[in-house]
C-alpha positions as CSV (number, residue, x, y, z in Angstrom):
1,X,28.8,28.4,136.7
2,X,32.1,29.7,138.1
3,X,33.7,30.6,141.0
4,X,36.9,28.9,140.0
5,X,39.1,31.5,141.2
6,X,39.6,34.7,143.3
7,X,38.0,37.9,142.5
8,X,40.0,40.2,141.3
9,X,40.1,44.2,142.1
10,X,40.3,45.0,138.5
11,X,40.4,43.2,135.1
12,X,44.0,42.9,135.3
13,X,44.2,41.3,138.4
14,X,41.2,38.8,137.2
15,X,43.4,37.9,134.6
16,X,46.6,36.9,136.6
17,X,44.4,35.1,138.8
18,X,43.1,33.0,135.5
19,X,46.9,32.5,134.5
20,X,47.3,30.7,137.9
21,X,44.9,28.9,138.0
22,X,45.6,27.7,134.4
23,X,42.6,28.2,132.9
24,X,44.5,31.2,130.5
25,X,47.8,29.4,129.0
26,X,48.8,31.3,125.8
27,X,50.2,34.4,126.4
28,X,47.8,35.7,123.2
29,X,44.9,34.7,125.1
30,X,46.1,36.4,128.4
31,X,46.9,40.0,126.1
32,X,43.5,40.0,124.6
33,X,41.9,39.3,127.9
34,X,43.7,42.4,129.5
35,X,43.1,44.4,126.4
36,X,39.3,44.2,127.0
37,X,37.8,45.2,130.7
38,X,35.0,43.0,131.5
39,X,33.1,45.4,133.5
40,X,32.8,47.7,131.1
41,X,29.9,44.9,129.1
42,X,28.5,44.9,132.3
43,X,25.1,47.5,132.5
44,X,25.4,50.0,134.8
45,X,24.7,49.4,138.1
46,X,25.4,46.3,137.9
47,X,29.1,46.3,137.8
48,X,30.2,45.2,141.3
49,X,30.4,41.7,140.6
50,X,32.4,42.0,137.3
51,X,35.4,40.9,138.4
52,X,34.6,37.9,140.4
53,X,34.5,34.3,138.1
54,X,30.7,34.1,138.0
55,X,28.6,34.3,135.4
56,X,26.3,37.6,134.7
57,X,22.6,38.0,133.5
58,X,20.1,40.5,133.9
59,X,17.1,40.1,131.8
60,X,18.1,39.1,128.1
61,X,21.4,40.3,129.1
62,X,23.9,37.5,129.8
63,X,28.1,36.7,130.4
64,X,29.5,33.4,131.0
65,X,31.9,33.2,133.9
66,X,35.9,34.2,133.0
67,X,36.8,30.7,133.6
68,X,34.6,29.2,130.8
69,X,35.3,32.3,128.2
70,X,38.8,31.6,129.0
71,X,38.9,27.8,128.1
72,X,36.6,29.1,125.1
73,X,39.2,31.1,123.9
74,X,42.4,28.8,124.4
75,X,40.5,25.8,123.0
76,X,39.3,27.9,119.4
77,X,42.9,28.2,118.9
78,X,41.9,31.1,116.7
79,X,44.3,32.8,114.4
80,X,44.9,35.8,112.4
81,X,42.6,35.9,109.0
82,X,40.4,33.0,110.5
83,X,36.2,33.4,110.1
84,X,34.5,32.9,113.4
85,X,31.6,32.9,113.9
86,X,29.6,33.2,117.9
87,X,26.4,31.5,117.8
88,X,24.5,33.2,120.9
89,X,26.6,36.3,121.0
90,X,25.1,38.3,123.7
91,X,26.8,41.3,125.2
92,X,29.6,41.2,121.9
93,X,32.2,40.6,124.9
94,X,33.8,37.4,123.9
95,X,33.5,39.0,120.1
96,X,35.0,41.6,120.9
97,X,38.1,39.2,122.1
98,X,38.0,37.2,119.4
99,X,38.1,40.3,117.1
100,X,42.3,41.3,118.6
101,X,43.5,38.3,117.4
102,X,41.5,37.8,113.7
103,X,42.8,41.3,112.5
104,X,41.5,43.4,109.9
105,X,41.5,40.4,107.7
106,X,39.5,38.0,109.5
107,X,35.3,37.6,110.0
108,X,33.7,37.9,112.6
109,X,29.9,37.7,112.8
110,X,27.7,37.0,115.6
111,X,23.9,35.5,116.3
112,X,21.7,36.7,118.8
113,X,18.2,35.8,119.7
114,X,17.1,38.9,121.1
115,X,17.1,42.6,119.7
116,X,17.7,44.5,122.4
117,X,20.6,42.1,123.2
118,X,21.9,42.7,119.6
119,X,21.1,46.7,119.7
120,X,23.4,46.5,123.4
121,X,26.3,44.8,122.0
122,X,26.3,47.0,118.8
123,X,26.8,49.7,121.2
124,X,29.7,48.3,123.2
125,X,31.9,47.5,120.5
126,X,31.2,50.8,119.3
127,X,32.1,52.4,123.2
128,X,35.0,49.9,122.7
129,X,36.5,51.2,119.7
130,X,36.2,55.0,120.5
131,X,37.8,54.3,123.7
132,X,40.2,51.2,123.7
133,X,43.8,51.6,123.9
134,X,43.7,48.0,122.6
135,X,43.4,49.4,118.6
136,X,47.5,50.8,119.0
137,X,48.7,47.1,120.3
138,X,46.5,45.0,118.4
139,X,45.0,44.7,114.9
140,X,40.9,44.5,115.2
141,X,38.6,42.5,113.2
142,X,34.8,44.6,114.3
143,X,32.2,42.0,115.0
144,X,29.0,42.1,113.0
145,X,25.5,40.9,114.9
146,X,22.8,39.6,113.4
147,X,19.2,38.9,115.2
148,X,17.5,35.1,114.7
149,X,18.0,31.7,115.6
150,X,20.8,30.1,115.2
151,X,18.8,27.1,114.8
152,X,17.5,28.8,111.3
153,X,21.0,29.6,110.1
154,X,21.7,29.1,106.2
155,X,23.3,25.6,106.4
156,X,25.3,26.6,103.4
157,X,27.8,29.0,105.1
158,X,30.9,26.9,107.2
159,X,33.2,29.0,109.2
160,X,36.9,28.2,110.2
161,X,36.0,28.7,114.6
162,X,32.7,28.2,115.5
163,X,31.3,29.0,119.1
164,X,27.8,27.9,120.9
165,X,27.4,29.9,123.6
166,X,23.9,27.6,125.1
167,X,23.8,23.8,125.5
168,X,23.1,22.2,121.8
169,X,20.1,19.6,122.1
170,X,21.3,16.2,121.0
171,X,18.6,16.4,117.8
172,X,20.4,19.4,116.3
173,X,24.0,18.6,116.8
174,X,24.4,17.5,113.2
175,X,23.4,21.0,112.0
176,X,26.0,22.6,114.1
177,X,28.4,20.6,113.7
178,X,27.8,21.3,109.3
179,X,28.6,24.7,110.1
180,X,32.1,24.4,110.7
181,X,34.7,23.9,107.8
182,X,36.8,21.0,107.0
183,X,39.5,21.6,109.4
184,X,38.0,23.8,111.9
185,X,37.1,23.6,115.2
186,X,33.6,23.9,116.7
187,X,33.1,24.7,121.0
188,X,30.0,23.7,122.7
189,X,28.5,22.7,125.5
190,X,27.2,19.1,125.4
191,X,25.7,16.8,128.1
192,X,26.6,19.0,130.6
193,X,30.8,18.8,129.6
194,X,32.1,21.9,127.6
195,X,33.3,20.3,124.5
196,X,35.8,20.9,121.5
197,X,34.9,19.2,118.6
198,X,37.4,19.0,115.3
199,X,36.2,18.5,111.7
200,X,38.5,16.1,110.3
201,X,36.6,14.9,106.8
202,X,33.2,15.3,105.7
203,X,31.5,13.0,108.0
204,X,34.7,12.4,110.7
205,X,35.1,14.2,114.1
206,X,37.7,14.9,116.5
207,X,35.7,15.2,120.2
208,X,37.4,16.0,123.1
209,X,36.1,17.1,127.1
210,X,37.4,20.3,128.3
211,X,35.4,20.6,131.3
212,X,32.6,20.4,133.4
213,X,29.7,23.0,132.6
214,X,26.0,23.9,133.1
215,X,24.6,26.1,130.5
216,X,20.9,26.9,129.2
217,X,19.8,24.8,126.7
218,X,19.5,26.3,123.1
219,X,15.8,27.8,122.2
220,X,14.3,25.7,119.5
221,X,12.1,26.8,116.5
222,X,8.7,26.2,117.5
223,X,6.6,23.9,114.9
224,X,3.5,26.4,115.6
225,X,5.2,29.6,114.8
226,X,8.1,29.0,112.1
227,X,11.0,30.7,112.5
228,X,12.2,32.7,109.8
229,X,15.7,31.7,107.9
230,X,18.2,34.0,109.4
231,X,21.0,35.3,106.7
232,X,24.6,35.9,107.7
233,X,26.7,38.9,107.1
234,X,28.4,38.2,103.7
235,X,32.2,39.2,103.5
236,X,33.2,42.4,102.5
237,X,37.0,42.8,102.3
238,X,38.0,46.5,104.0
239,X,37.9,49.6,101.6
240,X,41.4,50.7,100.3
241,X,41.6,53.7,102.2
242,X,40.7,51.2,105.8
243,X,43.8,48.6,104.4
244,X,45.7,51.9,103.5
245,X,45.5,52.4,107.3
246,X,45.8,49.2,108.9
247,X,49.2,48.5,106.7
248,X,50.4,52.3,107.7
249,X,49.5,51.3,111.6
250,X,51.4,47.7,111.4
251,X,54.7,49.6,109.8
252,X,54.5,52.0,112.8
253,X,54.2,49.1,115.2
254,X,57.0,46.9,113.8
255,X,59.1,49.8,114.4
256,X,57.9,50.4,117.8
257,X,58.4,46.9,118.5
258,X,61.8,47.1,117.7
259,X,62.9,50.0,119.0
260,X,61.5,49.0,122.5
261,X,61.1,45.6,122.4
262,X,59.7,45.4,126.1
263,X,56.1,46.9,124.6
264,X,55.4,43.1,123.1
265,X,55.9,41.5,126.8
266,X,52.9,40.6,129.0
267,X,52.7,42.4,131.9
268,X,51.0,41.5,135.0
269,X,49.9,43.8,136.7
270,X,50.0,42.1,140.8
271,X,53.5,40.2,139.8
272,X,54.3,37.7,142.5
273,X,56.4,39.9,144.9
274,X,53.6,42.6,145.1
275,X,51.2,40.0,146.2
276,X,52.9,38.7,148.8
277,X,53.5,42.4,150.0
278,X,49.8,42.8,150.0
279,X,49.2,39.6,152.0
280,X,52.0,40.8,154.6
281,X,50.0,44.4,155.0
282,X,46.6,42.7,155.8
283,X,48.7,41.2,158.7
284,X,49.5,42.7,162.1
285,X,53.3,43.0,161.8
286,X,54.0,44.8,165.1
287,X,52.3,47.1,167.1
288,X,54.4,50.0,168.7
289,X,53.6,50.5,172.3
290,X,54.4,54.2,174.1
291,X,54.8,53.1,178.2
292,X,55.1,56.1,180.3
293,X,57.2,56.3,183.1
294,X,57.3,58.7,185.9
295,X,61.2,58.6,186.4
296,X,64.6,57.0,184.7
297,X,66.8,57.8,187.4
298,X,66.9,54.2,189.1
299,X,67.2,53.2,185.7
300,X,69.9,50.4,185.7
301,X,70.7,50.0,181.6
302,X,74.3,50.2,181.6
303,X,73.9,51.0,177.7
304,X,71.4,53.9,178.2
305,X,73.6,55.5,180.8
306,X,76.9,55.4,178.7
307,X,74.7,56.8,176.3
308,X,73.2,59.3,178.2
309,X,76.8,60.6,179.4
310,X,78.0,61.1,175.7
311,X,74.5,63.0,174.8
312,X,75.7,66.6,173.8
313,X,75.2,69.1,176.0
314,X,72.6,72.3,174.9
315,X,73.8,74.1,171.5
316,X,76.3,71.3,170.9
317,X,76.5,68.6,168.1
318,X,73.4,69.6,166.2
319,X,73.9,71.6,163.4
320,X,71.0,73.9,164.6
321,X,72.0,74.4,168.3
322,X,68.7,72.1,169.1
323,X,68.9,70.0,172.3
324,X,68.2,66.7,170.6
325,X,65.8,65.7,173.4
326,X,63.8,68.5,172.9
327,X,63.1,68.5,168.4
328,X,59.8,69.3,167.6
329,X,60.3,68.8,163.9
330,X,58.6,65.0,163.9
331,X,61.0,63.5,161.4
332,X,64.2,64.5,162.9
333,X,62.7,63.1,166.5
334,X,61.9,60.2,163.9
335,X,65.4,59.8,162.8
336,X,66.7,60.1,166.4
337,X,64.3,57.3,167.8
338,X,65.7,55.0,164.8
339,X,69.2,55.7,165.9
340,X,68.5,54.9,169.2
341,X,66.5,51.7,168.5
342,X,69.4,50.5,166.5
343,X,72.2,51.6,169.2
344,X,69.7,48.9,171.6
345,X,68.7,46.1,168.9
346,X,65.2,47.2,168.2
347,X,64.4,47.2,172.4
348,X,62.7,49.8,174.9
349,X,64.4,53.0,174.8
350,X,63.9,55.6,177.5
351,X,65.0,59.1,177.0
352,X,65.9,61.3,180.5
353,X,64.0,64.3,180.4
354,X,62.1,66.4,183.4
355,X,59.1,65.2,182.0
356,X,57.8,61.3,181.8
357,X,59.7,60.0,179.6
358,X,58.3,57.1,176.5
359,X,59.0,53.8,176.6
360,X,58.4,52.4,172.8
361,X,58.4,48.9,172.6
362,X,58.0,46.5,169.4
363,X,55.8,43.3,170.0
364,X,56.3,41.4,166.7
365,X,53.4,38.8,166.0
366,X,55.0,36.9,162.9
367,X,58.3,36.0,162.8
368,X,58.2,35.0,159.1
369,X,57.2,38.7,158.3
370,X,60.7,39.1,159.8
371,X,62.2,37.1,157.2
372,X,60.5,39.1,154.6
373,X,61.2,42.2,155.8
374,X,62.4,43.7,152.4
375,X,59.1,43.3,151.0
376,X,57.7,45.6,153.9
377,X,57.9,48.5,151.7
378,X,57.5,49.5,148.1
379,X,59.5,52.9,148.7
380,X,63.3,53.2,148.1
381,X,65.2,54.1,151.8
382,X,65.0,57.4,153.0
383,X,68.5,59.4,152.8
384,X,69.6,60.5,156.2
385,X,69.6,64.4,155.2
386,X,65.9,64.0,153.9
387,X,64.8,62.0,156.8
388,X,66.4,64.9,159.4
389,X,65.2,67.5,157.7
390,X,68.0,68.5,155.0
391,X,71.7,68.2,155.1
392,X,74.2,69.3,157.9
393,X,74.7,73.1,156.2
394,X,70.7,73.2,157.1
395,X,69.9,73.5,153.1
396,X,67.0,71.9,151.6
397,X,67.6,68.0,150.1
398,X,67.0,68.1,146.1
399,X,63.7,66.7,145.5
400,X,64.3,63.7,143.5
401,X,63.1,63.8,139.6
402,X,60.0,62.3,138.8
403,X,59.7,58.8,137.5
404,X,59.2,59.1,133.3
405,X,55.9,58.0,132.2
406,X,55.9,54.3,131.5
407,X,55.9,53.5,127.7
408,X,52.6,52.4,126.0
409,X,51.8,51.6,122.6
410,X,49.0,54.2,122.5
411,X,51.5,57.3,124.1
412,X,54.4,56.0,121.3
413,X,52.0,55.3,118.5
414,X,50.4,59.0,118.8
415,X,53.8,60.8,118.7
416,X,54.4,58.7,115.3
417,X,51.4,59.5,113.9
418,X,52.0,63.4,115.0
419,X,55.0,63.4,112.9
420,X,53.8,62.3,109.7
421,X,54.0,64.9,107.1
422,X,50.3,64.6,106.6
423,X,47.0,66.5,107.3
424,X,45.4,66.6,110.0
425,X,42.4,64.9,109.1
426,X,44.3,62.4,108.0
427,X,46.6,62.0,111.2
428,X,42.8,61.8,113.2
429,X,41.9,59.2,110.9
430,X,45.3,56.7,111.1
431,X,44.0,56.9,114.7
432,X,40.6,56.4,114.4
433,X,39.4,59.6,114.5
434,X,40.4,59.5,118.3
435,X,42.2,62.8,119.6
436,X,45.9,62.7,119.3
């Protein structure tokens, strides 16, 4: 399943291509989605394919394609606080998600068949959280994994957002259905339609079709070999040392917020105009041609010999006393060939010399890239002293400053903890205990 849309070179660019094509709406859904790299739930080795829309499995290893965890996500309509809970949890990548946007106060408990599967999740959240730049921008609710059934789940226990990650036989839709709260939502897939299904009363159901899916169907308890009941995490509320630290960490936020209030934009990273830039460069724009000639002198260009009889003579106009014919530094013979080209509208220019002179000529293949011709370059214009070489008095151009650093929460949310008139153990701690 998948294949919906183009791979991407990175997570980010996987994402902006699941904006497009509208599968990611919310621009909550599209931050937690950047915040968490794919590939990195991927086993290694196995990676090359992470950022194409298809789905992943290797052994008891297993991740749905972008597209459908997208729709997941947008159609949970999950919310700080909320319980959620992941019925075939695999890999702990949609968990880990889901986790950004319940917070610290939320639940967040998963079911997984298989141990190993469990043990391998346990390990990325764990990679995630020592790791993730995520933790400065967004408040985290960790996911908890349990191994068993989900068949042989304590009926008892309702969750606000409940997800079913295999295809629910028809027999046991009742049961998943009871584990979902008065109000909440339950996502599933059904008779081959990926479904969102809304707990209005007791008995009464909101159903709606999302889209078209193929999923494995749901392992069922065997009559032979009874399954054993499986019990869910209970809820344990966050020491007060771990609230201490989340409500230090959203004060510092809310004032980085507001001192820069770009940090809370989305940012794409392949906006529109940088796409189309990359589309022109896989293009042959224009192919520069040298043609060699033996001689210029029956040359008839009325333009080239006017210009030929104004060229300075040797040791004049040239700040260095160079014949400008004769420059072996290549960017001043680069800037000279530029003035030339524009003196004859971009056509063949031929240079007199004793030797065979060069004929370049431009054979354009696209007119519309001629249209487009600003997007031809990321780089600003090159000033005319840096592009001959330095400035008329022959001293060096001022190299230009370097761009500053481009703000993130983690770089701003370090320096605030730095300055905290507190230990350091406790500084390493408000960030995790990663290095400041």
């Amino acid at each position: 399943m998948g294949g919906a849309v183009s791979a991407g070179e990175d997570n980010d660019e996987l994402i902006d291509n699941l904006v497009e094509a509208d599968y990611i709406k919310s621009p909550l859904v599209e931050r937690v989605f950047r915040a968490v790299d794919r590939a990195d739930y991927y086993a290694d080795g196995c990676k090359e394919n992470a950022y194409r829309d298809l789905a992943w499995k290797q052994g008891n290893l297993h991740l749905s394609a972008p597209c459908i965890y997208s729709e997941v996500l947008e159609s949970l309509l999950l919310e700080p606080g909320l319980s959620f809970l992941n019925l075939g949890s695999g890999t702990g990548y949609l968990s880990t998600v889901a986790g950004l946007i319940l917070g610290p106060y939320g639940v967040n408990h998963g079911v997984e068949l298989h141990e190993d599967v469990v043990l391998y999740a346990r390990r990325k959240v764990g990679e995630f959280m020592r790791g993730t730049e995520a933790l400065d921008e967004h408040e985290f609710c960790e996911p908890r994994f349990v191994v068993g059934n989900c068949l042989a789940l304590d009926p008892g226990r309702r969750y606000d957002r409940v997800y079913c990650g295999a295809s629910c036989p028809p027999e046991h839709c009742a049961f998943v259905k009871g584990l979902v709260k008065v109000g909440g939502i339950l996502v599933m897939p059904f008779n081959d339609q990926l479904v969102q299904v809304k707990r209005t009363g007791e008995s009464s159901w909101q159903e709606k079709n999302i889209l078209p899916v193929s999923f494995a169907m749901l392992v069922q308890p065997s009559s032979r070999d009874p399954v054993q009941e499986v019990t869910l995490p209970d809820y344990q509320p966050g020491s007060l040392q771990a609230l201490s630290r989340t409500r230090i960490r959203r004060v510092l936020r809310q004032l980085l917020e507001r001192e820069h209030p770009s940090l809370g934009q989305v940012r794409r990273a392949t906006p529109a105009a940088k796409k189309k830039k990359q589309q022109l460069r896989r293009r042959v724009q224009r192919i520069v041609i040298p043609i060699f000639e033996e001689s210029d002198d029956s040359s008839s260009h009325p333009e080239q010999s006017n210009d030929e009889e104004r060229r300075p003579g040797a040791n004049e106009g040239t700040p260095n006393g160079e014949d400008p014919m004769e420059v072996s530094d290549p960017r001043k013979r680069a800037a000279q060939d530029s003035d030339a080209e524009a003196r004859f509208g971009g056509g063949a220019v031929a240079y007199r010399s004793g030797n065979p002179s060069v004929v370049w000529k431009r054979v354009a293949f696209d007119e519309l890239n001629l249209q487009l011709v600003g997007l031809e370059s990321d780089a600003a214009p090159v000033p005319a002293e840096a592009a001959s070489g330095g400035s008329s008095g022959g001293s060096n151009a001022e190299e230009e400053a370097p761009a500053p650093p481009e703000l993130s929460y983690s770089t701003l949310m370090r320096q605030r903890i730095v300055a905290l008139p507190l230990p350091p153990r406790l500084k390493e701690y408000l960030n995790y205990d990663r290095p400041l």
